[in-house]
Each structure stands twice: as structure tokens, then as C-alpha cells.
C-alpha positions as a LaTeX table, in Angstrom:
\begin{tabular}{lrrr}
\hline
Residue & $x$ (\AA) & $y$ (\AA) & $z$ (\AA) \\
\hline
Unk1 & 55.79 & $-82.09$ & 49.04 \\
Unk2 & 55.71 & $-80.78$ & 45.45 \\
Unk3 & 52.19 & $-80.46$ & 45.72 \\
Unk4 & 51.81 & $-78.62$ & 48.30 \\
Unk5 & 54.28 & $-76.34$ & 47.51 \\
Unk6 & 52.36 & $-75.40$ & 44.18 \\
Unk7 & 49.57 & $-74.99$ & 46.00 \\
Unk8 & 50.92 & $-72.23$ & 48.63 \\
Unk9 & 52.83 & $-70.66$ & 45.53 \\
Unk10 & 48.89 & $-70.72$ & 43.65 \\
Unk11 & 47.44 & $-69.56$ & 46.71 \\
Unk12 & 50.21 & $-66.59$ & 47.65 \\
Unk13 & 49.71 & $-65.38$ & 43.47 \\
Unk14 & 45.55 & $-65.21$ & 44.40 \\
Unk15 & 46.37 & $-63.47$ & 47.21 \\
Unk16 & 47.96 & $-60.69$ & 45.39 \\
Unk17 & 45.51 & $-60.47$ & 42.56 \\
Unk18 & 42.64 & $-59.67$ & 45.15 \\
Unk19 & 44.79 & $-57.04$ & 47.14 \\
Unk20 & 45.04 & $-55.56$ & 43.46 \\
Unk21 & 41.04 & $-56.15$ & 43.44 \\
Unk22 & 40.39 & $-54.75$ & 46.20 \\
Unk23 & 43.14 & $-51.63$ & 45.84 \\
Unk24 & 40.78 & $-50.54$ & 42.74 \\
Unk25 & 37.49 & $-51.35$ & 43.96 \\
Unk26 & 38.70 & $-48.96$ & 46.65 \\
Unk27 & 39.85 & $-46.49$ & 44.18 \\
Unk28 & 36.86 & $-46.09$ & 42.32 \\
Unk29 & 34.63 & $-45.86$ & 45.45 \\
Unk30 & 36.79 & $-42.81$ & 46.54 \\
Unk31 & 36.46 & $-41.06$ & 43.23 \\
Unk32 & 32.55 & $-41.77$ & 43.45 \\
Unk33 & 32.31 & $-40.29$ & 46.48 \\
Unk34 & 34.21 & $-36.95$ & 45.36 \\
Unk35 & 31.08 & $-36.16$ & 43.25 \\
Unk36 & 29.11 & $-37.02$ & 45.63 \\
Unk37 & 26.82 & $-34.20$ & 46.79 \\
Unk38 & 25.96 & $-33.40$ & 50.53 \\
Unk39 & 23.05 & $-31.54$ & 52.00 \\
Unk40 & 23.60 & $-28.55$ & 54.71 \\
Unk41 & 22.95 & $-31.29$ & 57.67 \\
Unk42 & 25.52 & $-33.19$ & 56.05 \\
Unk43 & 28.23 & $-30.54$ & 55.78 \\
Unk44 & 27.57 & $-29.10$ & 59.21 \\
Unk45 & 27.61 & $-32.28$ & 60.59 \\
Unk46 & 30.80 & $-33.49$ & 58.57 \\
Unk47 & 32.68 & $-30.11$ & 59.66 \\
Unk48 & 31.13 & $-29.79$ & 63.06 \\
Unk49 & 29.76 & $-26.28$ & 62.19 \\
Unk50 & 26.28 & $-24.40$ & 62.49 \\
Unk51 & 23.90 & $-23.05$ & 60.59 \\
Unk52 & 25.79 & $-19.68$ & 60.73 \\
Unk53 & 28.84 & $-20.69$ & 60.12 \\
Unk54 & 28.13 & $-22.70$ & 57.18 \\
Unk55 & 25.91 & $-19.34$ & 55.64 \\
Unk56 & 29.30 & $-16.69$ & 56.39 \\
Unk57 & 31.10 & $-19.89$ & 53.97 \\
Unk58 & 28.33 & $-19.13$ & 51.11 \\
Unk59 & 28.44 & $-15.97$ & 51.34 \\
Unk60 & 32.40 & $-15.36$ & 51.54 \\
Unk61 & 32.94 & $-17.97$ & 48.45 \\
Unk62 & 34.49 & $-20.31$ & 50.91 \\
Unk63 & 32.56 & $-23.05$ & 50.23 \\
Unk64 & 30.92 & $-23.22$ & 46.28 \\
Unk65 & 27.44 & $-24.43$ & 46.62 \\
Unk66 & 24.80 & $-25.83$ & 44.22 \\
Unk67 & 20.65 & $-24.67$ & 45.47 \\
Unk68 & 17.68 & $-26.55$ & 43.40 \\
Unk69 & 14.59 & $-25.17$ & 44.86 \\
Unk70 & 15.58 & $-24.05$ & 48.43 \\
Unk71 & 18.01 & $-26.82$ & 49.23 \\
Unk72 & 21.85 & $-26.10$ & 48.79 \\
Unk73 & 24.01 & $-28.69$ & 47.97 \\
Unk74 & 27.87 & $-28.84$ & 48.35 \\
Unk75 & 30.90 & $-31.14$ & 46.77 \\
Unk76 & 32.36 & $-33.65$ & 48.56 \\
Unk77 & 35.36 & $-32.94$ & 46.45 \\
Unk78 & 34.89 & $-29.05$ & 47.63 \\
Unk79 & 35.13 & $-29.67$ & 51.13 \\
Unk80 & 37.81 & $-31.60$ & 51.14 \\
Unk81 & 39.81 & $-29.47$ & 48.97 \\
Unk82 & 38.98 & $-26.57$ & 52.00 \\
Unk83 & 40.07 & $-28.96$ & 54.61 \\
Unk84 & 43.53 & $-29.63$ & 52.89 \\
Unk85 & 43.64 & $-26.22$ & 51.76 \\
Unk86 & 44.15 & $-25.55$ & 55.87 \\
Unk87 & 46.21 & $-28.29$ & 57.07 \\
Unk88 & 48.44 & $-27.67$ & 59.84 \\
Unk89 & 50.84 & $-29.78$ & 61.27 \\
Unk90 & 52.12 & $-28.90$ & 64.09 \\
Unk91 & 55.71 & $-31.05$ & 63.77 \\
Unk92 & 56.16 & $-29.24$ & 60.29 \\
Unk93 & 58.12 & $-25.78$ & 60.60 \\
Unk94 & 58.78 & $-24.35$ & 57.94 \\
Unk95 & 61.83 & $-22.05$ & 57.24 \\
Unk96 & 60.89 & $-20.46$ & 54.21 \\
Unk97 & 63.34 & $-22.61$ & 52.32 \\
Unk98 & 60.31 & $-24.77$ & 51.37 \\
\hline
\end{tabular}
């Protein structure tokens, strides 16, 4: 019974050591991806924009851009600074005590 016992405790402490694998492997694969850079198809069809729309955000400074040879490029990391940048939640009301 001893034996078994060791075992689940052995098992259980591998257990945790791969959630704590896995928790960085995850980590690291989301901080790749922020300087990861997207293409206009890519942004338009991440943000569900068009063409237009995704010009007026050049233009304005809404969105910062990179452009090698007639191909812009944007930041993963930019876009989803915009997107958190204009959050709303609807079940958070603020009273200006905030």
C-alpha cells in the first residue's frame, strides 16, 4: 500500500511540473506572437474591417504601420493594444470615483 502511495504522490509532483511546463511554453508563445507582424489581409480579416477602413487607421495614426516595398505591415502587439485601448463592458459603470 506504501508503494502505491509513493507512486500517486510521484505521479501528482509530475503533474505539477508539466502544468508549470506547459504555463511557460505558453508564455513564451504569446510574447512571440506580439512581434509578430501581420499583412493588410490579416488585419482586416482579424478586425473584420475593409480596405477603407483599415487606410482612414493609417492615415489618422490609429494603427502604426511598417511598408517594405508596397506591402504594409502592422504589430500584433499594436492591434491589440487598440483593441484594449476600447474595451467596453457593458456591466462596468463607472461613477467617476474610479
Amino acid at each position: 500500500m506504501i508503494e502505491i502511495t509513493d507512486l500517486i504522490l510521484a505521479l501528482s509532483q509530475e503533474i505539477k511540473e508539466l502544468k508549470v511546463y506547459i504555463e511557460l511554453i505558453k508564455q513564451s508563445r504569446a510574447e512571440r506572437l506580439k512581434d509578430t507582424w501581420l499583412d493588410n489581409q490579416d488585419v482586416m480579416r482579424t478586425l473584420h474591417i475593409s480596405t477603407r477602413t483599415l487606410q482612414t487607421f493609417r492615415d489618422n495614426g490609429t494603427l502604426p504601420y511598417s511598408k517594405v516595398g508596397g506591402t504594409f505591415y502592422y504589430k500584433v502587439s499594436d492591434i491589440e493594444e487598440i483593441l484594449q485601448s476600447n474595451y467596453y463592458n457593458q456591466n462596468y459603470k463607472c461613477d467617476g470615483r474610479n
